[in-house]
C-alpha positions as CSV (number, residue, x, y, z in Angstrom):
1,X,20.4,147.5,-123.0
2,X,20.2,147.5,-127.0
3,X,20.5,150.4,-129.3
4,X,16.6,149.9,-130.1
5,X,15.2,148.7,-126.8
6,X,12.5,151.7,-125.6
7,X,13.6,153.3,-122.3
8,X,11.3,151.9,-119.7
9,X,9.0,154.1,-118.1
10,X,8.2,154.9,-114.6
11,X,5.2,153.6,-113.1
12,X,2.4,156.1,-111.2
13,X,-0.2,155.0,-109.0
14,X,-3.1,157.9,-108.7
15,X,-5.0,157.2,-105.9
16,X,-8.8,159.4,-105.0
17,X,-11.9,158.3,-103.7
18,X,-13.9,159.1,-106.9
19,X,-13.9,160.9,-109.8
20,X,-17.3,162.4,-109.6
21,X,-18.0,166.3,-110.5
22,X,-15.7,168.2,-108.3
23,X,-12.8,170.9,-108.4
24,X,-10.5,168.4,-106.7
25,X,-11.6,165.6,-109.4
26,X,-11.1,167.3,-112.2
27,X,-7.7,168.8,-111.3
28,X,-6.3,165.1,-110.8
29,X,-8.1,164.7,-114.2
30,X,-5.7,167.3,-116.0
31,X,-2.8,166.0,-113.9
32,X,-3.0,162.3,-114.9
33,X,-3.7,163.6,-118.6
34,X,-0.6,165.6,-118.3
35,X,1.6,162.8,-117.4
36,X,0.1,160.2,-119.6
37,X,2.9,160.6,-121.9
38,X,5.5,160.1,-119.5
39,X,4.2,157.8,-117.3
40,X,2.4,154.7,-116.9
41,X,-0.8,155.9,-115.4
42,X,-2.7,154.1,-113.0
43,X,-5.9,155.3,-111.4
44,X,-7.5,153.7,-108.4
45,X,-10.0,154.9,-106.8
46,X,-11.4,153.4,-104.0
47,X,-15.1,153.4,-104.7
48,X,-16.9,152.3,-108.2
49,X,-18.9,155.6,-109.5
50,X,-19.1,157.6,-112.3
51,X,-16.0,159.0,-114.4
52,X,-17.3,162.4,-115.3
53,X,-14.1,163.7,-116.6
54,X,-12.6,162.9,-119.8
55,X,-9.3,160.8,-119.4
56,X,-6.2,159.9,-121.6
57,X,-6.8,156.5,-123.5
58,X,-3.2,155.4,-122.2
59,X,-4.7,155.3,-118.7
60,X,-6.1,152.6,-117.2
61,X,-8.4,152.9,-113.7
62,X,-9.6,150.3,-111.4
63,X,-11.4,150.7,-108.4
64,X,-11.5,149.2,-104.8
65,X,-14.8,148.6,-103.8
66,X,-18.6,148.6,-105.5
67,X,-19.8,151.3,-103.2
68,X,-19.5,154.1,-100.9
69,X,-21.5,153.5,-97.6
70,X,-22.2,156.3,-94.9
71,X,-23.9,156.6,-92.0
72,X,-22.6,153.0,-90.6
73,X,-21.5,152.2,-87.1
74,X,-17.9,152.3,-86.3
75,X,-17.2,148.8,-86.0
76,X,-18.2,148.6,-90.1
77,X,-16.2,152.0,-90.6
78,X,-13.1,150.3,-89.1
79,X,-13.7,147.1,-92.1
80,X,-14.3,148.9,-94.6
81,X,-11.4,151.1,-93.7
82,X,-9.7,147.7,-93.9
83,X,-11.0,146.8,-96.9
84,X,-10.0,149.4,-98.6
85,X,-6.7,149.7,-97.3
86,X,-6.2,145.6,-98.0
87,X,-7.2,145.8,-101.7
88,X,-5.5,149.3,-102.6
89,X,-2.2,147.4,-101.5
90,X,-2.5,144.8,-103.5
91,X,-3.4,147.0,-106.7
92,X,-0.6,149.1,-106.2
93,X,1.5,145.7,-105.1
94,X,0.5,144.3,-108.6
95,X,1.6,147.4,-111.2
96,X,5.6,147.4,-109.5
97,X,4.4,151.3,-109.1
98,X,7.5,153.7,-108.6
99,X,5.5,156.5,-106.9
100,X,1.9,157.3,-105.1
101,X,0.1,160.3,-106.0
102,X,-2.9,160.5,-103.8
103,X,-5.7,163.3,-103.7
104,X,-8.1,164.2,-100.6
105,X,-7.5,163.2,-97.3
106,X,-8.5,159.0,-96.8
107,X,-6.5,158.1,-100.0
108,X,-3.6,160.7,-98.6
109,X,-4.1,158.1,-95.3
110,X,-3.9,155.4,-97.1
111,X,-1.1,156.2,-99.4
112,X,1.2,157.3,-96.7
113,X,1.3,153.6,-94.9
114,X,1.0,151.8,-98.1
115,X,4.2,154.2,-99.3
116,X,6.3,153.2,-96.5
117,X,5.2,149.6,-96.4
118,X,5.9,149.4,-100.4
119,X,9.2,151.2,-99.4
120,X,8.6,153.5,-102.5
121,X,8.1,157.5,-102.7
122,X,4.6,159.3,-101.9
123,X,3.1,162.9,-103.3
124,X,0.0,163.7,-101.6
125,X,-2.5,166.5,-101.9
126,X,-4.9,168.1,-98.9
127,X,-7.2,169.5,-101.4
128,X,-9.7,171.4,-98.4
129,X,-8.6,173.4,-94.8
130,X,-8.4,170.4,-92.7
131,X,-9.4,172.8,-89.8
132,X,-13.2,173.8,-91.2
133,X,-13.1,170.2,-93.1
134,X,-12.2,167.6,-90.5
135,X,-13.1,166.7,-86.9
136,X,-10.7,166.5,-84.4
137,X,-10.0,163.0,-84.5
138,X,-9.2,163.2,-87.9
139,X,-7.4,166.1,-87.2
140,X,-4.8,164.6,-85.3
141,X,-4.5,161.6,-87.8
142,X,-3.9,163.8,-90.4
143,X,-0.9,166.1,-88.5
144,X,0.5,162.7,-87.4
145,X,-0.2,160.6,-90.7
146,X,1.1,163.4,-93.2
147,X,4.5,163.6,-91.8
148,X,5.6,160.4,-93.3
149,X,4.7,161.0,-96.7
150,X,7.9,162.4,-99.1
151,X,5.8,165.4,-100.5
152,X,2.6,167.5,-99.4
153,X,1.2,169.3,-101.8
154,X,-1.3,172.2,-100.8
155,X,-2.8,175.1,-102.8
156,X,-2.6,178.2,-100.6
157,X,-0.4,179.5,-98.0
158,X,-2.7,179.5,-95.5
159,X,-3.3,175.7,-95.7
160,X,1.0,175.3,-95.9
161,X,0.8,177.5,-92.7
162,X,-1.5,175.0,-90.8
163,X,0.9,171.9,-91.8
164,X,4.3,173.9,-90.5
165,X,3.7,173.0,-87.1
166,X,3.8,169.0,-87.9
167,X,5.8,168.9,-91.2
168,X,9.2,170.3,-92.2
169,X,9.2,173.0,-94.4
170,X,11.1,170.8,-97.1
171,X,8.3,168.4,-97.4
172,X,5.4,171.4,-98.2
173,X,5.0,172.3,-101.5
174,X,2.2,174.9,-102.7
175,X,0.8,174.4,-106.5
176,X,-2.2,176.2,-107.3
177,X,-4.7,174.7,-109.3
178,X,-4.3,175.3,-113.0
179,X,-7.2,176.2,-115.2
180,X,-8.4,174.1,-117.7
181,X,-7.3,173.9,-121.1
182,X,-10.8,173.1,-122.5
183,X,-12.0,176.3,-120.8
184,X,-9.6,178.4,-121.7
185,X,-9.7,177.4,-125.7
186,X,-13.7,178.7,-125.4
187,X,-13.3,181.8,-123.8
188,X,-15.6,184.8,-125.7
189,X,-15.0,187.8,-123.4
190,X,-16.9,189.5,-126.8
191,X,-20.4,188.1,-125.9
192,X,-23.0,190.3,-124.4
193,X,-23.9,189.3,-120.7
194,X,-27.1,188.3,-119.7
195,X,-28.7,189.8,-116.3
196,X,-28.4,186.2,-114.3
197,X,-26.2,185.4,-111.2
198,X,-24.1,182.3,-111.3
199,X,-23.2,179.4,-108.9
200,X,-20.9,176.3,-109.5
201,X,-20.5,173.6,-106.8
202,X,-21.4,170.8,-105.0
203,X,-25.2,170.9,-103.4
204,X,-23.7,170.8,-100.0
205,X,-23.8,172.8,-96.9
206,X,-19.6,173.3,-97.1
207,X,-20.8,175.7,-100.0
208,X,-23.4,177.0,-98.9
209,X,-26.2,178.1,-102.0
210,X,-28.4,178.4,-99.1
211,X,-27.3,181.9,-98.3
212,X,-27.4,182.9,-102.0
213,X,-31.5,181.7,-102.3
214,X,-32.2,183.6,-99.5
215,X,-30.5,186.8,-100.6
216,X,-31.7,186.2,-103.9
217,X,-35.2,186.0,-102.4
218,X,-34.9,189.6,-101.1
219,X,-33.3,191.7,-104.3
220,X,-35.7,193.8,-105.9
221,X,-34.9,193.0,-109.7
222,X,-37.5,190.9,-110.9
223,X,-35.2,190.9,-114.2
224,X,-32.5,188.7,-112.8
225,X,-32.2,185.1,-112.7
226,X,-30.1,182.7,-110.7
227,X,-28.4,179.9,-112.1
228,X,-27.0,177.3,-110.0
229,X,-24.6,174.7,-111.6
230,X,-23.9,171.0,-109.3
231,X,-25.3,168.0,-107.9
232,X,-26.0,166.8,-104.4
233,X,-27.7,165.3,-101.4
234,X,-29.8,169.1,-101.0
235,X,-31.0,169.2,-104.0
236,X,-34.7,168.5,-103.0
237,X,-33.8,170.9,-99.7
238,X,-33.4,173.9,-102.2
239,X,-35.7,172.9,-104.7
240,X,-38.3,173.5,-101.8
241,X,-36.8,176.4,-100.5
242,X,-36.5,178.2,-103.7
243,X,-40.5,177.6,-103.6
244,X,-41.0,178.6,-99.6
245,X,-39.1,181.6,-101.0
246,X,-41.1,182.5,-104.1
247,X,-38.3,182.6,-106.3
248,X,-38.6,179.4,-108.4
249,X,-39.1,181.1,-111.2
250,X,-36.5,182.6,-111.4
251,X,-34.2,179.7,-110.2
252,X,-32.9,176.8,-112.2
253,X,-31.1,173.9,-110.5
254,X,-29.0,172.8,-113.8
255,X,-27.1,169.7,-112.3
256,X,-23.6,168.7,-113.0
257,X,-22.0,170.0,-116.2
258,X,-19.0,169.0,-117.3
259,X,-18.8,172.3,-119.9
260,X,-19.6,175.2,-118.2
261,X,-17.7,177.6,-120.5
262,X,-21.3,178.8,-121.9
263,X,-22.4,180.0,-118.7
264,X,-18.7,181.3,-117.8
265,X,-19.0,183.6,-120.8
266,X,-22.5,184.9,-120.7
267,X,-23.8,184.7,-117.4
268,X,-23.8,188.5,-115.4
269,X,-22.7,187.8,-112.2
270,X,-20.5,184.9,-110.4
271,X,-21.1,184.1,-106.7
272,X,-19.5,181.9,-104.3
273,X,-20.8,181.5,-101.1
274,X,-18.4,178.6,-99.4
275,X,-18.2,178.4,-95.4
276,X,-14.6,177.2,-96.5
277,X,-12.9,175.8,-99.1
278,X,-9.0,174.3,-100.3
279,X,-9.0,176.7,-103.4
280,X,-12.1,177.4,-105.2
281,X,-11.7,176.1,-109.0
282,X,-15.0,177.7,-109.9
283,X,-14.4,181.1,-108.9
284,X,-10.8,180.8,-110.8
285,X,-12.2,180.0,-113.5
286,X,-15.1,182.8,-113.5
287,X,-12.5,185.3,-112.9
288,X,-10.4,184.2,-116.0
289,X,-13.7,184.4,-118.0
290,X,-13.9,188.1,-116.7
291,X,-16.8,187.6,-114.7
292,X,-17.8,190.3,-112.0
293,X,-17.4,187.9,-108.8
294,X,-18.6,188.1,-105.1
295,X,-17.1,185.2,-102.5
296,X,-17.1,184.7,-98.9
297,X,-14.1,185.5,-97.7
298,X,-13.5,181.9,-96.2
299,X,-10.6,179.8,-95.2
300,X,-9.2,179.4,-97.5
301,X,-8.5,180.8,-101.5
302,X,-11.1,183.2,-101.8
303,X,-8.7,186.0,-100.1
304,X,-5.4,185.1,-102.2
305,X,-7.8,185.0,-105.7
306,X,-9.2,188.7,-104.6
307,X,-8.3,192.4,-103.4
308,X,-11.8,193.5,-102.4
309,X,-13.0,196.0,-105.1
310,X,-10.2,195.8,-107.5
311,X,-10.9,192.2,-109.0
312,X,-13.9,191.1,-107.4
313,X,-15.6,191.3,-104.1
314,X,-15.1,189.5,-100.9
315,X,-18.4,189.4,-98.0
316,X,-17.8,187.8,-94.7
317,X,-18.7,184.1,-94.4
318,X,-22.6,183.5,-93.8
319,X,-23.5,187.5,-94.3
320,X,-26.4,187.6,-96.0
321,X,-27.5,191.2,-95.5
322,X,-23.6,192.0,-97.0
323,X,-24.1,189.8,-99.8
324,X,-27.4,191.6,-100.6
325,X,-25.7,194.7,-100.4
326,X,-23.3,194.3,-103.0
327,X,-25.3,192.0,-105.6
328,X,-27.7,194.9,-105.7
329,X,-24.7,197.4,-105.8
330,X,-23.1,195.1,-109.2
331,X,-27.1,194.7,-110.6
332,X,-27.4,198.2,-110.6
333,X,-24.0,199.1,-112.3
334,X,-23.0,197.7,-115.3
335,X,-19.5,199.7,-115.2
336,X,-18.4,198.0,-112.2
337,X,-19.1,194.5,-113.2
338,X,-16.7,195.3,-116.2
339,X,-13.9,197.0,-114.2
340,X,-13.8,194.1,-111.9
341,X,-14.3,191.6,-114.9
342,X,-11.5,192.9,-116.6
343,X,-9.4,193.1,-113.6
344,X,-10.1,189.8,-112.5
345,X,-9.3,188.0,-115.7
346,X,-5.4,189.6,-115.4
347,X,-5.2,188.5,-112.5
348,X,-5.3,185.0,-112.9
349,X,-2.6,184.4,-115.4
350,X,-0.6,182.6,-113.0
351,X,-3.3,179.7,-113.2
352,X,-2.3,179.3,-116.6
353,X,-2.2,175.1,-117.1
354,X,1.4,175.1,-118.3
355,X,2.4,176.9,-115.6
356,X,1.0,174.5,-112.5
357,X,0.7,171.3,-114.8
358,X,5.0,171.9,-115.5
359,X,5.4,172.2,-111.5
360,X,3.4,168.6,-110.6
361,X,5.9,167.3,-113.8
362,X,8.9,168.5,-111.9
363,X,7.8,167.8,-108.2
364,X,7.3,163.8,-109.5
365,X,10.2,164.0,-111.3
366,X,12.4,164.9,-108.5
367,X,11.1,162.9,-106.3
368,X,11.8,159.9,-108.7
369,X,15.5,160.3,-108.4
């Protein structure tokens, strides 16, 4: 090598399904951003869709195929599986790539054979409980698939627990998500809250708003508005419920956002009402923006974020006569929502981007050598 020849670098291939709204999305997002620098980045995903998040001009994405399809028979599951898999390879074939970084669990599938076929290393991510997420099938396909991979990254301990019993404690790595930059540059803690209840996520039944309308539905402050941030296929669903309820008034359904921080810093109240979850972004990020919080206490996040009544509140899964209870318990005291607020935001720090962002740099690192 030459005195001035530049010092190749290492090739990545980033491999997810979309990059749609979504907590997982936006965390391989911040990731690829992060490694931009140090890297050549390549993004596949495996369906054309929209790139909601804001990516690093170095990086250059491609995708497998024009469109997701559901609700086909399994004879067409198995080709497009096929499809998939066939045109991924050859992408990741074409770039020389050094490592596969994958996110969610049919691109962690994927990446695994196409690792050990390519003979080069694999980092993949579960980014939900496989035991709430998956069906049985997909189950075993996962504890069989994952133990082949180099690295398994998950974000709780409970989650590591579930993957002891098929991978060696070596290969499990936790990171926990790290917040955003963008958010945390906007924080105001100074501005005065508004009397409103908050709720960020997908319009799907995994999170559940439906619980939240109905206990909405039965407060008795006609003061207090609900807010509820995402997009999905029940959209309509609640939009009619909200009505059957009598609440639409005092409902809005505000879509996808891709800057939340406004309602992060002025909204009263945060609420999460997941049946299970990998480990909630949203409710991270409320609690850094000091935001009173309430959560099911599902599988899994929500009880490794919280220590009921200290930094926000935990309900049990699908309770909606506990979740009344304690919205009207923070409506009704404004001292509270600040002690938790306050406590919450503390406790976060450990969420800090340079913290978890410095951790994926070192895992891929390592596993380079």
């Amino acid at each position: 090598m030459t005195q001035n020849q530049p010092i190749k670098k290492p090739t990545l291939a980033l491999v997810i399904p979309s990059l749609t709204p979504g907590g997982a999305e936006r965390v391989f997002s911040n990731i690829a951003n992060h490694l931009a620098n140090r890297y050549n980045i390549y993004i596949f995903t495996l369906y054309k869709d929209l790139i909601f998040y804001d990516l690093h001009p170095s990086i250059k994405v491609n995708y497998c195929l024009e469109e997701y399809r559901s609700n086909v028979n399994r004879l067409t599951s198995l080709k497009i599986h096929f499809q998939l898999f066939s045109r991924l390879k050859r992408k990741v074939s074409d770039i020389n790539a050094d490592l596969i970084l994958s996110f969610t669990t049919t691109a962690n599938f994927y990446t695994v054979i196409l690792s050990k076929i390519l003979n080069i290393p694999s980092i993949i991510s579960e980014r939900i409980h496989p035991k709430y997420a998956l069906n049985k099938a997909w189950q075993i396909l996962v504890r069989h698939s994952y133990k082949y991979t180099t690295i398994l990254v998950v974000q709780t301990e409970e989650i590591k627990n579930y993957f002891k019993r098929s991978l060696k404690d070596n290969k499990l790595k936790i990171i926990e998500n790290p917040l955003s930059e963008h958010l945390i540059s906007k924080k105001n803690a100074a501005l005065k809250r508004s009397n409103s209840i908050l709720s960020i996520g997908r319009l799907e039944s995994q999170k559940n708003q439906e619980l939240l309308l109905r206990a909405f539905s039965k407060l008795n402050h006609n003061d207090w508005e609900l807010l509820i941030i995402g997009s999905g296929s029940l959209l309509d669903y609640y939009k009619e419920l909200s009505y059957t309820l009598k609440i639409e008034s005092q409902v809005s359904f505000l879509g996808a956002i891709k800057d939340v921080s406004p309602f992060l810093n002025q909204e009263g109240i945060f609420v999460l009402t997941s049946n299970f979850e990998g480990s909630p972004n949203a409710l991270i990020e409320a609690m850094y923006f000091e935001m009173p919080c309430i959560s099911t206490d599902c599988p899994s996040g929500p009880n490794e974020l919280i220590v009921n009544n200290h930094n926000g509140i935990l309900i049990p899964t699908n309770d909606e006569q506990k979740l009344i209870d304690e919205l009207n318990r923070l409506m009704n005291n404004s001292d509270l929502r600040n002690q938790l607020g306050r406590a919450a935001s503390v406790s976060v720090n450990r969420f800090m981007p340079d913290i978890a962002l410095k951790k994926w740099e070192d895992l891929i690192e390592n596993t380079l050598k």
